[in-house]
TORMAR-542483 format. One record per residue: residue in one letter; z, x, y of N, C-alpha, C, O, CB in turn. Coordinates in steps of 0.05 Angstrom, whole numbers, plus 5000, padded with zeros to 4 digits. Atoms other than C-alpha are relative to their C-alpha. Glycine has a CB too. Layout:
AZXYZXYZXYZXYZXY;...
This chain:
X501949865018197949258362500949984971503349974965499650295008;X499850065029197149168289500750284984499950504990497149864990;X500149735020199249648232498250135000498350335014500149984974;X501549814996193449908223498550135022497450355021498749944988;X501849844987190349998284502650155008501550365014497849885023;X497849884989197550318308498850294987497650455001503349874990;X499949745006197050898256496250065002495350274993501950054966;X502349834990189350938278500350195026499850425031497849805006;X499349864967191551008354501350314998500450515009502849785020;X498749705009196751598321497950214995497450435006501749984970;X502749735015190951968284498349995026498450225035497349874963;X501049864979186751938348500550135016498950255031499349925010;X498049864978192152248386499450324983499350544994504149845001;X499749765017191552758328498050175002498050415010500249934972;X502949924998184652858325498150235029497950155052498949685001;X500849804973181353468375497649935008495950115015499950334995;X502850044979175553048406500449915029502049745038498049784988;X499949894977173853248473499949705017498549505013497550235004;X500650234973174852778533498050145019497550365030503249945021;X503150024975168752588572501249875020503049725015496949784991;X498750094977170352418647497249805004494849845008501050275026;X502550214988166851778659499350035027500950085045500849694999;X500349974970162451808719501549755014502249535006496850015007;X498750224984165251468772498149955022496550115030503150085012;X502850044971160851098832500949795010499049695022496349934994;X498950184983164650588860497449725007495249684996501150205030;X502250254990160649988889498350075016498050005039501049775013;X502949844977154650378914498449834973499149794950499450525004;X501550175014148749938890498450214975497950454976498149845022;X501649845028145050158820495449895014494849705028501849724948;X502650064997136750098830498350164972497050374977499150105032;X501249805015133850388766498649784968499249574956503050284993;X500650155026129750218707500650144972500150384969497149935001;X500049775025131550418633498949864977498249634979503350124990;X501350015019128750428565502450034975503650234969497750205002;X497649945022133750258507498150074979495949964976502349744989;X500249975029132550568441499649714979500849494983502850154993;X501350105018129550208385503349754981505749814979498150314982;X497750175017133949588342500950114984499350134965499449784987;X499649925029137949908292500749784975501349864952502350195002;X499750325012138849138260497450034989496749984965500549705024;X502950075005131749188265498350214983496350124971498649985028;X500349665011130249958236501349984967500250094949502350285024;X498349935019135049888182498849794983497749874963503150005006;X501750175017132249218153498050035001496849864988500149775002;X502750025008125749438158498950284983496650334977498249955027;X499149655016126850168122500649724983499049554990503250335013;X499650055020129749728063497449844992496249914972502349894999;X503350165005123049208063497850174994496150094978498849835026;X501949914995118649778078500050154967498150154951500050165028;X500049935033121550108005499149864980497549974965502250034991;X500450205013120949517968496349944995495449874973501749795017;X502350164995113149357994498350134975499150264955498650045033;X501549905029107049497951497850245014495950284999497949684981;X500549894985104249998003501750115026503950025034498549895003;X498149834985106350498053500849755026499949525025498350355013;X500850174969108050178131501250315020502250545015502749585008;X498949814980109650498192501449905025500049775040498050155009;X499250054987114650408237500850055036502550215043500750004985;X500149914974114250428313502050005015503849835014498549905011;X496950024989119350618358502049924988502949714996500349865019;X498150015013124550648315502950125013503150265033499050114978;X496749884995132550788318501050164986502350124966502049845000;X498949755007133651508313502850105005503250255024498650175011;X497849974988141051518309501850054977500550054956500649775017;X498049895024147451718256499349754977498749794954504150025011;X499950235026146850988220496849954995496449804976501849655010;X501849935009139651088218498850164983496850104969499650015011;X500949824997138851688205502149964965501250044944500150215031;X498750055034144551488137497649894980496749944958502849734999;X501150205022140451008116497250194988497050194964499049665017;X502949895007133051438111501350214988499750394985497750085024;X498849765014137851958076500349914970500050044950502950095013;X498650075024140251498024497149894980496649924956502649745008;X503750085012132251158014499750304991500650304968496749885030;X501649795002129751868008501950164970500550254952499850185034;X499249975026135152067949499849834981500349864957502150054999;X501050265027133151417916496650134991495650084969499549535018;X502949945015125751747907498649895026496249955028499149824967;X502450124988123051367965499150235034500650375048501249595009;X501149784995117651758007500449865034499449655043496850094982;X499350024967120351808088498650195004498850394989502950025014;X500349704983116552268135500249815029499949565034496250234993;X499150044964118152238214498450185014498750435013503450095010;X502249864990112352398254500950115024503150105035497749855004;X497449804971113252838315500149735026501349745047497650445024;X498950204973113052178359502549794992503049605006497249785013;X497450025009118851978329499349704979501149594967502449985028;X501450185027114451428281501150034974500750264965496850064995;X500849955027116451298209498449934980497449704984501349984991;X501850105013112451238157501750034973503150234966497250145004;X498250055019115551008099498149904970496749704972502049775014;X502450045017111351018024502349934975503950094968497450314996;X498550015020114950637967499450214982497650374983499949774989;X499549875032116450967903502149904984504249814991500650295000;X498250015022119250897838503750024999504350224985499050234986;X498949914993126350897852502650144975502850004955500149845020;X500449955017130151277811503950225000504150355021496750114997;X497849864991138451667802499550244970497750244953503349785004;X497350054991142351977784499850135034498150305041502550184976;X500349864974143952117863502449935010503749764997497649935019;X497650174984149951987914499249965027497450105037503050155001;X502050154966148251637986503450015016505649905012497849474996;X497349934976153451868041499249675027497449645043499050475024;X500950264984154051088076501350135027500650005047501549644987;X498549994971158451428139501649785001503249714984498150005025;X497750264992161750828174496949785006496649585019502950085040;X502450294999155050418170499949784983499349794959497150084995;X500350185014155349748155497849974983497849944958500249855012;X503450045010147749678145500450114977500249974957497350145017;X500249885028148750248093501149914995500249704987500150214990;X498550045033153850118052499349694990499749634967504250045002;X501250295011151249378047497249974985496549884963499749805025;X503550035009143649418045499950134977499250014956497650155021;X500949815023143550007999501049974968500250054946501150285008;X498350005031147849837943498049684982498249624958504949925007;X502350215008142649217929497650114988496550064967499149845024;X502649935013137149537919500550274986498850334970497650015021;X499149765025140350197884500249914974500150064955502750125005;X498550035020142649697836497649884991498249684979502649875000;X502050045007135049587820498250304993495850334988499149825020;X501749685009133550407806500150004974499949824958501550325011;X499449975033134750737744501350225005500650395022497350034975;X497849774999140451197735501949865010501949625012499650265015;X498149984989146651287766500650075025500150315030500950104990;X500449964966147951257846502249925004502949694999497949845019;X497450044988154651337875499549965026497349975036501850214995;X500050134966156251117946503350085008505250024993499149555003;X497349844985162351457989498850025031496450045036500850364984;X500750014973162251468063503350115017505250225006498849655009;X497549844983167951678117502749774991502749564979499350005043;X498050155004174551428113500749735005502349624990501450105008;X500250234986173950798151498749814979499749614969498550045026;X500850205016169050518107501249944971500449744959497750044998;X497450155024174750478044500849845006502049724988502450114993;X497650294990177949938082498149865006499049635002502450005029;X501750224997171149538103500049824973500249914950497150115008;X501750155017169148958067497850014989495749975000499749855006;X502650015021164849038009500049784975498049734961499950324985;X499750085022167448607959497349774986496249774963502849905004;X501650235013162647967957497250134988495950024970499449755024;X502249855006156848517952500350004968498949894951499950295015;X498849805028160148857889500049814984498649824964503150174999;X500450275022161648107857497249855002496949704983502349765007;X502350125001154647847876498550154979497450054959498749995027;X501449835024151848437837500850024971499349974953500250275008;X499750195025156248367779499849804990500449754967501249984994;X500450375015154747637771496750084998495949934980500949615028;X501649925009148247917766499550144976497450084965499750065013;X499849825024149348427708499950225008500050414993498249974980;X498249605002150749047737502150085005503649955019499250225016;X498349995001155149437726501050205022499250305036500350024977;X500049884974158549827777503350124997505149954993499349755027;X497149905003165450267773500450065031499350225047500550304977;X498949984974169850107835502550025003503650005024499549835014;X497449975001176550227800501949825013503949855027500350235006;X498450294992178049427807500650045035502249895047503849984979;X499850024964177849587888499049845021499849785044499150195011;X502550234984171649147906499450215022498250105041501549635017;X501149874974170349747957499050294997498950384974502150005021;X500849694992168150467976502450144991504750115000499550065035;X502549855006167250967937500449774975502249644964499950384994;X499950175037164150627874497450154993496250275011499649544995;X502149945017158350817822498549814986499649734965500850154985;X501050215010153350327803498050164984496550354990499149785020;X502049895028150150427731498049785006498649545009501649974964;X503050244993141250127747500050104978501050284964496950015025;X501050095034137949847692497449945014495649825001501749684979;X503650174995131349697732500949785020503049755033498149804964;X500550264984129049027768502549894989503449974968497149814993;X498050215015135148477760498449765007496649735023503549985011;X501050245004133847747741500049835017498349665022500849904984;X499550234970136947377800500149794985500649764961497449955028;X498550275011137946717798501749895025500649865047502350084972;X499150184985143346347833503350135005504550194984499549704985;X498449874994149346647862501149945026500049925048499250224996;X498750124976155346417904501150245021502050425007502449804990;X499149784988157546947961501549905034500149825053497250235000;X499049984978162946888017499850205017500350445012502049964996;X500949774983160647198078502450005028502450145049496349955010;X499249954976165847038122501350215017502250185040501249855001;X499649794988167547668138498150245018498350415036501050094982;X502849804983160547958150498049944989497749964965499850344998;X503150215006153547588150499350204996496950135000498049805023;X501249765012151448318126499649894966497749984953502250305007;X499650065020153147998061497349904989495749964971501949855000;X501450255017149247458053496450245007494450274994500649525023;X503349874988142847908091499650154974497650094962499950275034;X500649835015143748458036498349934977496150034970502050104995;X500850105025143248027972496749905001495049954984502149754993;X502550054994137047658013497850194995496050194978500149955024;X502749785002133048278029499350164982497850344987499850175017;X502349875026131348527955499649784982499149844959501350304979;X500650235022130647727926497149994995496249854978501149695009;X503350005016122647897926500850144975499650054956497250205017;X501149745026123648447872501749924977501750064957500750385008;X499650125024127448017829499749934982497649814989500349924999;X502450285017124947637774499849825007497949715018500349874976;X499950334982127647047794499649955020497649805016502049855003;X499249904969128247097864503349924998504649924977498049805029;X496750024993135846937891500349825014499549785037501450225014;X498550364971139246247918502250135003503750184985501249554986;X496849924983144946497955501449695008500049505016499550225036;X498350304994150145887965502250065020504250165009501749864970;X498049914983154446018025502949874982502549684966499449875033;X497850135003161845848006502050085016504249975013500750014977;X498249934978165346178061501249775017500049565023498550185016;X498950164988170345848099498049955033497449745044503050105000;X501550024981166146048161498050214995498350354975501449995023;X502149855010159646448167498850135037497550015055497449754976;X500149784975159347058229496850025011494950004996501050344986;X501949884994154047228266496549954992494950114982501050214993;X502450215023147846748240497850155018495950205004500049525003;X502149844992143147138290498650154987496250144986500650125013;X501149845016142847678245499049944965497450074951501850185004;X501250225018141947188186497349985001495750084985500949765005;X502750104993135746898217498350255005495850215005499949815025;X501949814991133147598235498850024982496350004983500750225009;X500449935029133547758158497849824996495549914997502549974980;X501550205002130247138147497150055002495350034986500749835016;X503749984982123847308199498950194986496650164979499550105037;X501349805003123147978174499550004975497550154973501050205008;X500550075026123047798097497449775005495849784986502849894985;X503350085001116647328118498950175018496750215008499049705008;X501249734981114447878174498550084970496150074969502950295018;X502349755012112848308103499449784971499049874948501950424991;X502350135023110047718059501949854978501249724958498050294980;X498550245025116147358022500249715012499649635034503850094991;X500050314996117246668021503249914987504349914965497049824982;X496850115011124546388035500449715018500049675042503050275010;X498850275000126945688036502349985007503750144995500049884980;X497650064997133245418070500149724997498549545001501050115023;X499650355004137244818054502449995001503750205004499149824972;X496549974992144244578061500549874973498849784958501849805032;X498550175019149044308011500349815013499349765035502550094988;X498850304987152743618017502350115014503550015033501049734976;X497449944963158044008057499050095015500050165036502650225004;X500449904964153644208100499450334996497950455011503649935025;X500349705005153944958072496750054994495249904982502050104971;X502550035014147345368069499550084982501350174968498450045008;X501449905032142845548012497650125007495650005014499149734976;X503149794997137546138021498850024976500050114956500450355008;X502449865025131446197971498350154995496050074995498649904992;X501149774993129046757969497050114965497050274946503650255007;X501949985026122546707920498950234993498350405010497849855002;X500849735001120047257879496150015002494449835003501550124969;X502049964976114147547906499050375007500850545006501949855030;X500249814995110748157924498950075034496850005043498850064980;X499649934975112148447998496950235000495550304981503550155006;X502049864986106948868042500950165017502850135033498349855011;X499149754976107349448080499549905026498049715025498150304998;X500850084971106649338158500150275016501450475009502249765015;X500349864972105149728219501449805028500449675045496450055005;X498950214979111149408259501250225030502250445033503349804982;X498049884970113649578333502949804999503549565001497749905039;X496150034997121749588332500849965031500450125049502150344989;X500050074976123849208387503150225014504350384999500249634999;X497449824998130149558431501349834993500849604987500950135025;X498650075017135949518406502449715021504849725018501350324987;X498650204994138848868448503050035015503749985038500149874977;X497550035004145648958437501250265024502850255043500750034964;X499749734979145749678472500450035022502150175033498550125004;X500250064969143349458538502249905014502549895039498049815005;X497350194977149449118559502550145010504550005015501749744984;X498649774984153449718588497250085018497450215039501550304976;X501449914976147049818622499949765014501049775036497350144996;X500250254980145849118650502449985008502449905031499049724989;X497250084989153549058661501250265031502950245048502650024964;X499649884983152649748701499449845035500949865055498450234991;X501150074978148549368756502449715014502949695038496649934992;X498150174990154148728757502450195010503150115033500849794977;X497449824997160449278765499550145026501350175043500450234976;X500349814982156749688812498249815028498749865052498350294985;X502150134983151549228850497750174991497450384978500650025034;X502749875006144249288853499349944981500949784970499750255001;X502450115021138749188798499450194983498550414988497249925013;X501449785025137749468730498049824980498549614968503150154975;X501550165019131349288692500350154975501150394972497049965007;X500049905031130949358617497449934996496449704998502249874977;X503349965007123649588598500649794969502749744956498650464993;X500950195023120049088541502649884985503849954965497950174977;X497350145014125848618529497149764990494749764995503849855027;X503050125025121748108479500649705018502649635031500849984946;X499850364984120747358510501649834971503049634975495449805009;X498550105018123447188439500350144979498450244968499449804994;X499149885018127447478392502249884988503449715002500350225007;X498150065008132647348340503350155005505550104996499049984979;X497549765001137447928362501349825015500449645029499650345013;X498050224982144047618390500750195026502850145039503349904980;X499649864972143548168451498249795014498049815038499050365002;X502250104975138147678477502149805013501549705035496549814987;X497850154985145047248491501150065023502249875035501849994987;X499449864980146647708546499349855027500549825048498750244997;X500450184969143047318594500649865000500849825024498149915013;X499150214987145746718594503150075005504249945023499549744983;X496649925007153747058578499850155037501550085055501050324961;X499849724971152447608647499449675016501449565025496450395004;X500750214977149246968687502449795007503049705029497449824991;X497550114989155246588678502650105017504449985029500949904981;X498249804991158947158699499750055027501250205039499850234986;X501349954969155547158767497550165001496550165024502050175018;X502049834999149747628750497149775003497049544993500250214973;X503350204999141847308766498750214974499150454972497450025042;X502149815007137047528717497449874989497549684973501150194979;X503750095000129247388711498450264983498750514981498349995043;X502749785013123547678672498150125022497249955038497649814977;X502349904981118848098716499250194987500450334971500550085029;X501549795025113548498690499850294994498050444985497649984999;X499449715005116949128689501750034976501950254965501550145024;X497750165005122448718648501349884991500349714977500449935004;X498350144996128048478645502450035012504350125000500349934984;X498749914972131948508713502349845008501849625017497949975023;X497250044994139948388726500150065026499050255037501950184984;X499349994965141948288798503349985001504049764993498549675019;X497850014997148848368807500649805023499149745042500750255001;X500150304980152047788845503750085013505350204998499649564974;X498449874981157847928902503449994982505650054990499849815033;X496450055005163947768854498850024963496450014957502249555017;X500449995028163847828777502149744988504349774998500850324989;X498850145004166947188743501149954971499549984952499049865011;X499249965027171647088682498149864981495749914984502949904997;X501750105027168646698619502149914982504250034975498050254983;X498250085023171446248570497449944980495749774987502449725007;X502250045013166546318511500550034971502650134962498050175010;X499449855025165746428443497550114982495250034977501649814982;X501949705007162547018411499649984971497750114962501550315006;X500950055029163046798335497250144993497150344978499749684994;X502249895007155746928332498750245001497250384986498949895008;X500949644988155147538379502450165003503150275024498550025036;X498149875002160747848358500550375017502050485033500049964971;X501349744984157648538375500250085018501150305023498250035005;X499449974960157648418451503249995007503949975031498349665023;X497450144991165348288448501050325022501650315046502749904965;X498849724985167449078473498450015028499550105048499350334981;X501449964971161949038529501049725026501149715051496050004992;X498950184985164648378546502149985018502449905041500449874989;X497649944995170748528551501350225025503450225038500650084977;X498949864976170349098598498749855021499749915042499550315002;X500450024983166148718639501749755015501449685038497650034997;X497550254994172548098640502250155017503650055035501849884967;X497949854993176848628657500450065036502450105051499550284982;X501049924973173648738724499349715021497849735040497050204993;X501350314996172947898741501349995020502850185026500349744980;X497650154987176547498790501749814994503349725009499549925017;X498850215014179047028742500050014973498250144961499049795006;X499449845033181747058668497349934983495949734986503349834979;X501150065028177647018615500749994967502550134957498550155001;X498049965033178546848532496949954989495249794997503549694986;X501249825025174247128480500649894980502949924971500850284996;X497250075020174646698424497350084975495250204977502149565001;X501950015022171546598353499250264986497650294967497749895010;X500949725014171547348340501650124977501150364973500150235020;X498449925021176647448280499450234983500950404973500249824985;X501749805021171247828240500050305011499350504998496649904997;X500449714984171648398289502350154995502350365007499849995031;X497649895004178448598263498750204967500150364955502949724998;X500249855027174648898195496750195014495050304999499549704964;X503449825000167849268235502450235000504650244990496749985036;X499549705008168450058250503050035005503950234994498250245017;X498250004991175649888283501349734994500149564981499550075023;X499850234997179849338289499449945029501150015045502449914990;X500749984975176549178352500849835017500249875041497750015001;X497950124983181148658379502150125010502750155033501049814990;X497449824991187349038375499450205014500550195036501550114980;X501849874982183249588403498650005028497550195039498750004990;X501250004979181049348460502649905012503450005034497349855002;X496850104988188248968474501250345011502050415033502649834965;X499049794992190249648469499550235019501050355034500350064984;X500649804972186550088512499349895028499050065045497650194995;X500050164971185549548575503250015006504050055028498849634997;X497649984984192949528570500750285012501550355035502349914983;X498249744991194750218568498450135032499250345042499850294970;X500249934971190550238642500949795021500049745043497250065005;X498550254981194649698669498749785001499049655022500450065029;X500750125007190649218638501449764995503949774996499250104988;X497250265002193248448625498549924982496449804989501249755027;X501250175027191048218554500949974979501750134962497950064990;X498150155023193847748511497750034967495350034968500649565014;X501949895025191147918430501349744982503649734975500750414984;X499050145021191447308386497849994970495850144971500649715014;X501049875025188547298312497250035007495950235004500549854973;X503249904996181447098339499449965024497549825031497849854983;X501250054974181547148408501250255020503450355016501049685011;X498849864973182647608473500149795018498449625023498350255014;X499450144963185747298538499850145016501950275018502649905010;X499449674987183947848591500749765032499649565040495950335000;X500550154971186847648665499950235011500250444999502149795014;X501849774981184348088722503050125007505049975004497549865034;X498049804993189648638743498050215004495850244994502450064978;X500849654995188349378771500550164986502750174975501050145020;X500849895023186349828729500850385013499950475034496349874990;X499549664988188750648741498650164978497450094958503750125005;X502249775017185851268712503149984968505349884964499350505028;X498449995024188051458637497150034984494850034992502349734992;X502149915018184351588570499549774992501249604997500650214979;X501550175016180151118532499950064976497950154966497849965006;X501849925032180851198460497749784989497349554998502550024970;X502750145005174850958425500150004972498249864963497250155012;X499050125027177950968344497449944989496549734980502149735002;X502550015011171251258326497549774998495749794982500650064978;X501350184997167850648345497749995030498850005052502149824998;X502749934987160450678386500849815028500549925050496849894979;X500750124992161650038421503150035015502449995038498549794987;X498249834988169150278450499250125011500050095034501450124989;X499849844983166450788476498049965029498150075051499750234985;X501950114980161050458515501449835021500249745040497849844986;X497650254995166250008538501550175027501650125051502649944966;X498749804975170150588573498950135021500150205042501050214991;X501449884982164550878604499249745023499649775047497550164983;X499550284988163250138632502749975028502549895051501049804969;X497250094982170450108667500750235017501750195039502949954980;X500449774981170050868691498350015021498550195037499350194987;X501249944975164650698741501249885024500149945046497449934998;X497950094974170350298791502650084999504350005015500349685004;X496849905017176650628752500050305011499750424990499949984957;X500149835003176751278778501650184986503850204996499750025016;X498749755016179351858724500549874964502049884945503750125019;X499750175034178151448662499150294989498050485001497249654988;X501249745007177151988616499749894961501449844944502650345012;X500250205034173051678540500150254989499450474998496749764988;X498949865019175551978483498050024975497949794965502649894995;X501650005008170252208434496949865002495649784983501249984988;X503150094992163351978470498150054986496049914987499150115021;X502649995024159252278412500449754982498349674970500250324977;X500650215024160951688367497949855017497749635006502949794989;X501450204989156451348407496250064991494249924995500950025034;X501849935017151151698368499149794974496949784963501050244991;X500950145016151451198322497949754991497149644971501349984999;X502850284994146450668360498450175013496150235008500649675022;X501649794979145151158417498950235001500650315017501150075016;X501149875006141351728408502250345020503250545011496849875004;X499249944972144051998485500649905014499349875035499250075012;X498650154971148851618520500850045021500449915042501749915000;X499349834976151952118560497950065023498550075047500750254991;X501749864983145052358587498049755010496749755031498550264983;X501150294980142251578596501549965016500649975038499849724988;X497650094981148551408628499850135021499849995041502850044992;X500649834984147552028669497449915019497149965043499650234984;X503950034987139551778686501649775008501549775033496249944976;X499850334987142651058701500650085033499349985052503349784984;X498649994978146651328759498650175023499050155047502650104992;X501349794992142351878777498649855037497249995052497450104971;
C-alpha cells in the first residue's frame, strides 16, 4: 500500500462509522427483478445543459443522490431556478447567473469539474471548497484551461480545491490545449459550456493518454441531444480535437436512463449466488460504459439476453478469471474485482492507473482490503493481479468511497461475517443500497 492510501487506511481506523454486516446467502439461487436509479453521468450533465438552455426542461427519472443532490445546490446558488416535483422530476429554468456565492463540491467529481466552467461565466465571485479528499483530486487542467481563457481565479498557485474564481460574464473561447489524462471529466467540462461562448471552444487533446472515452462521447451526444453542434477531428498524431460551436441550446423533456455503472453488484449478485437478476429498461444503446458489463460478466461465465422485462444475467456453474483492460471503464474496476476474487482462475486488471486519483486510490484499496481477507493480489502502477484464494470474515473498509463499498457487500454474500465499513457512502450514486440490497435477496 501506498503513502497515501496507508495514512487513509489509519484515519478509517480512526473514524466512528458503523459496520454494516453484509448479508450473507451462500449459493442459494437469486430470482428477482430490480430497478437502478437514474445516471448520475447522465443527471449531472444534463443539470449543467439544462442551465445553460434558452428555456426551462424537465428531467425524468433523475439521480437523487449526495453528488446530485451537490450539484442542484451549487446551480441553485448560481441564480439558476431548480424545483423537484413530488415524483422526484426536475425541472430546471435558466437564469441570469450571478455571485458572489460558495458551491460545497463534496468529493464529486462532476461538481468540482462541471461547475467551475460555467461559474466562470456568472458575474461576481464564487468560491468552491468540498471535503477533504477533493484537495488532492485533480483539478489543475480545468483551472489552466480557464486561465488561458482570461479568468481569473485565486488557487494560491495549487491548481486545486479550495479556489475563488473572479466572472466577468460570457468568455471568448477560442482554442485551448488541455491534458486529460488523468480524468476525461476534463476535457467533458470545458466541452459542455462551448455553446455560451463567443467563440465556441477547440479543445486539443495533449495528454499522454486519454481515460474513459465513453464518457467523452456521452458529453458529446448530450451537447447535440440539447441543440449544439460539435465537430471532431484528429491531429497528425492522431490526438483529438473537439469543436464545440457557439450556439444557442434548448430546453428538453429528457428521460435519464439508469445509472449503468450501479447495476453491477446487482448483476454480479446473480453470478456469486446463482440464479437470474433482470435489470428493468437497460437502453438497447447507450454511451454509458456500464453497458460494457455484458460482454466483461459473459466472459466471466455469466449468459445474458435482452427480454422484455430487461436485461437478464444467468449465472453460469463456475465464475471465470479475466484478463482485460478497463482504461475506458475504469468505474467497473471495484465491482470487477470482487467479482475476480471469487473465480477459478487469476485474473489482471489492467489500463486503470487513473483510478489511483478518483474518491480513493482505488488500486491500492482494493489490493488492500481483498488481502486483508486472505485475499491474493498483486498491485502494480496500472494494474491488479487477483488469483483465487479463500476468503474469511473481517471488515471491509471502503476509504469513503461508494464503489468500495458495493464491492464488500458483493463478497459478503459467499464470505460469511464480512462486516462493510461505512455503507452510507454509498449514498453518493445510490439513493438506498442497504434497503435494495435487502429487496435483491429478499
Amino acid at each position: 500500500m501506498n503513502s497515501h492510501e496507508s495514512k487513509g487506511n489509519s484515519a478509517a481506523g480512526a473514524m466512528t462509522h458503523e459496520l454494516w454486516p453484509a448479508p450473507f446467502r451462500g449459493k442459494v439461487a437469486i430470482n428477482q427483478r430490480v430497478e437502478i436509479p437514474g445516471s448520475k453521468s447522465v443527471t449531472n450533465r444534463a443539470l449543467i445543459l439544462a442551465a445553460l438552455a434558452d428555456s426551462p426542461s424537465t428531467l425524468r427519472k433523475p439521480l437523487h443522490s449526495r453528488d446530485s443532490a451537490l450539484m442542484i445546490a451549487g446551480l441553485k446558488s448560481l441564480g439558476c431556478g431548480i424545483e423537484i416535483n413530488e415524483n422526484g422530476d426536475i425541472v430546471v429554468t435558466p437564469a441570469p447567473l450571478l455571485g458572489p456565492t460558495s458551491v460545497d463540491v463534496g468529493n464529486a467529481g462532476t461538481v468540482m469539474r462541471f461547475l467551475p466552467p460555467l461559474a466562470a461565466m456568472a458575474q461576481g465571485l464564487v468560491h468552491f471548497d468540498g471535503d477533504p479528499r477533493s484537495h488532492e483530486r485533480p483539478l489543475g487542467p480545468v483551472i489552466s484551461a480557464l486561465e488561458d481563457l482570461g479568468v481569473t481565479i485565486e488557487h494560491g498557485a495549487r491548481y486545486s480545491l479550495p479556489m475563488t474564481i473572479n466572472a466577468h460574464g460570457p468568455l471568448r473561447g477560442g482554442d485551448i490545449n488541455v491534458d486529460a489524462s488523468a480524468s476525461s471529466q476534463f476535457v467533458s467540462a470545458l466541452l459542455l459550456v462551448g455553446p455560451a461562448m463567443k467563440e465556441g471552444i477547440t479543445l486539443h487533446d495533449i495528454g499522454a493518454t486519454l481515460p474513459s472515452m465513453p464518457h467523452i462521447d456521452m458529453t458529446v451526444q448530450m451537447l447535440r441531444d440539447f441543440g449544439a453542434t460539435v465537430d471532431i477531428s484528429y491531429s497528425p498524431e492522431g490526438k483529438h480535437i473537439w469543436r464545440v460551436h457557439p450556439g444557442t441550446l434548448h430546453g428538453k423533456d429528457l428521460v435519464i436512463e439508469p445509472d449503468l455503472s450501479n447495476a453491477a453488484p446487482f448483476m454480479a449478485a446473480a453470478m456469486i449466488c446463482g440464479g437470474s437478476v433482470t435489470i428493468a429498461d437497460w437502453p438497447a444503446s447507450t454511451t454509458q460504459p456500464g453497458d460494457q458489463l455484458r460482454s466483461i460478466f459473459t466472459q466471466m461465465g455469466a449468459s445474458v439476453e435482452f427480454i422484455e422485462a430487461g436485461l437478464r444475467i444467468t449465472g453460469g456453474d463456475l465464475i471465470h478469471g479475466i484478463d482485460v483492460d478497463l482504461h475506458d471503464v475504469g468505474e467497473l474496476t471495484p465491482s470487477i474485482a470482487a467479482v475476480a476474487a471469487l473465480a477459478d482462475s487469476p485474473s489482471s486488471l489492467r489500463g486503470i492507473a487513473h483510478l489511483r486519483l478518483h474518491e480513493t486510490d482505488r488500486l491500492a484499496a482494493l489490493a488492500a482490503e481483498l488481502n486483508a481477507l486472505g485475499g491474493d493480489v498483486d498491485e502494480e502502477e496500472s494494474a491488479l493481479h487477483i488469483s483465487p484464494a479463500p476468503l474469511h470474515s473481517g471488515i471491509f473498509h471502503t476509504y469513503d468511497d461508494h464503489r468500495l463499498a458495493t464491492a464488500g457487500a458483493m463478497l459478503g454474500l459467499v464470505v460469511e461475517g464480512i462486516q462493510v465499513e461505512n455503507i452510507a457512502t454509498t449514498q453518493k450514486t445510490l439513493p438506498d443500497f442497504p434497503g435494495a440490497w435487502k429487496a435483491l435477496l429478499a
